[in-house]
C-alpha positions, 0 to 999 in steps of 0.5 A: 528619948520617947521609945525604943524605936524611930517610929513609935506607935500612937499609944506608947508616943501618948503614954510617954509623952505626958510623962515627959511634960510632968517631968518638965523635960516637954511643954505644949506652948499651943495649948496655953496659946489656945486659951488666950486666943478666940480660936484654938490652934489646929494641926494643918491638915490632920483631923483626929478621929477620936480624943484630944486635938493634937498638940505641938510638943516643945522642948522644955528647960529641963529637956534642953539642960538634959541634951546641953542645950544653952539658952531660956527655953521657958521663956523662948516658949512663952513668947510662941505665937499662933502664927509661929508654927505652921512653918517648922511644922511644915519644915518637920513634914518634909524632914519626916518624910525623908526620914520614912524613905530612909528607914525604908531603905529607899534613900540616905539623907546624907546630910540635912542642914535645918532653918537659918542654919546656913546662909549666905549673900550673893551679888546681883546687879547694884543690889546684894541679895540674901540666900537663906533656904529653909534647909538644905539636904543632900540625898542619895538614891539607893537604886540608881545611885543618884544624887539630889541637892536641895535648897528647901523653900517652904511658903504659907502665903505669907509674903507678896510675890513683888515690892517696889524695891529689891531691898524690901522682902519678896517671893521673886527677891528670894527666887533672884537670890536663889538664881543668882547663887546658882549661876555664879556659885554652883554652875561654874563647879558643875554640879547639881541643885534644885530649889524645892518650894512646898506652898499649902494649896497647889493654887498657891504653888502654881502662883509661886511657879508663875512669879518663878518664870519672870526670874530670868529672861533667858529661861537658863535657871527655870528648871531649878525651881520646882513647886508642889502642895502639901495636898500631893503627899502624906508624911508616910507616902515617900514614895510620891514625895521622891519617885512620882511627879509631884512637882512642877518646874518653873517651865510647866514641866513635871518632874520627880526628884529620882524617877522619870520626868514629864510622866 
């Protein structure tokens, strides 16, 4: 809808861009957030060099009606908060980034399944725990021909590591969930799946990593969860995403989803 290729260039994307919002076919709903609030919406981890503060684009009525998509989108907008976007932000990073190694020729992404797209529940003990990943995605490597099924985790520290009851949210209810599924639902069929969580800051991760190993006593299901930083990798640079040892097993062992481990 932008421009004719997948990866537009910074000067087409900022020429049509505003064209697409005066059409009413986009919105940037940050702005308007912006001077409502005390602080200014600011990108994570992206500083401009020059112009403008970079802006979240949004779909607007008049885009959605275009592509038949039902519902108010104005007013889904108007109801955007601060707190509402460095989630799918963070979400849109990993999509992209496997969307750059596809484009490279490096993997497929053979499916991609986004937020609440897919859920399910699963048993544990007198308790009944939601399994609700941020996506899941299956992916192919070119070179080896190997396989990757991931369910995506993505945290902003937001949530508290425990709760003093298994029906309230916590990070180690999502991991039992997470385990639970694995071992009752995904190893009796033999088949791979790794839980990917992506924290902002590595300290953040490693706090994530600790709380993993407390999961399951018997150490089985530690290596399903791996955790990175969003300060290990560019949204260009697949190539650590995916070859290099960016992430962290729950066991302490480093890992790269297609390439040697404990490098």
């Amino acid at each position: 809808m932008l421009t004719p290729s997948p990866f537009p260039t910074a000067k087409k994307l900022h020429l049509r861009l505003p064209k697409l919002e005066r059409g009413g076919y986009l919105t940037r709903p940050a702005r308007r957030i912006a001077a409502r609030t005390p602080e200014p919406f600011e990108l994570a981890s992206v500083t401009p060099r020059r112009g403008r503060p970079q802006a979240v684009w949004a779909l607007a009525q008049r885009g959605a009606d275009a592509l038949h998509l039902a519902g108010d989108w104005n007013r889904n907008n108007s109801r955007l908060h601060l707190g509402a976007f460095a989630h799918p932000l963070a979400i849109t990073r990993v999509f992209t980034t496997l969307q750059v190694a596809q484009a490279q020729r490096r993997i497929s992404v053979e499916s991609w399944t986004g937020e609440n797209a897919w859920r399910t529940k699963i048993r544990a003990g007198r308790h009944t725990l939601p399994v609700v990943p941020d996506a899941t995605c299956l992916l192919v490597d070119h070179d080896s021909d190997r396989e990757a099924q991931i369910l995506l985790e993505i945290d902003n520290h937001t949530e508290p590591l425990t709760r003093s009851t298994a029906a309230l949210t916590s990070v180690t209810r999502k991991f039992l969930g997470y385990w639970h599924y694995w071992d009752q639902v995904v190893r009796p069929q033999e088949i791979g799946m790794i839980v990917l969580t992506v924290a902002k800051r590595r300290d953040y991760a490693d706090r994530l990593r600790r709380a993993a190993v407390r999961v399951d006593p018997e150490g089985h299901g530690l290596n399903l969860f791996w955790f990175t930083s969003e300060e290990d990798w560019a949204m260009t640079d697949a190539e650590s995403f995916l070859y290099r040892p960016i992430w962290t097993t729950a066991a302490g062992e480093t890992r790269a989803i297609f390439g040697d481990s404990d490098a």
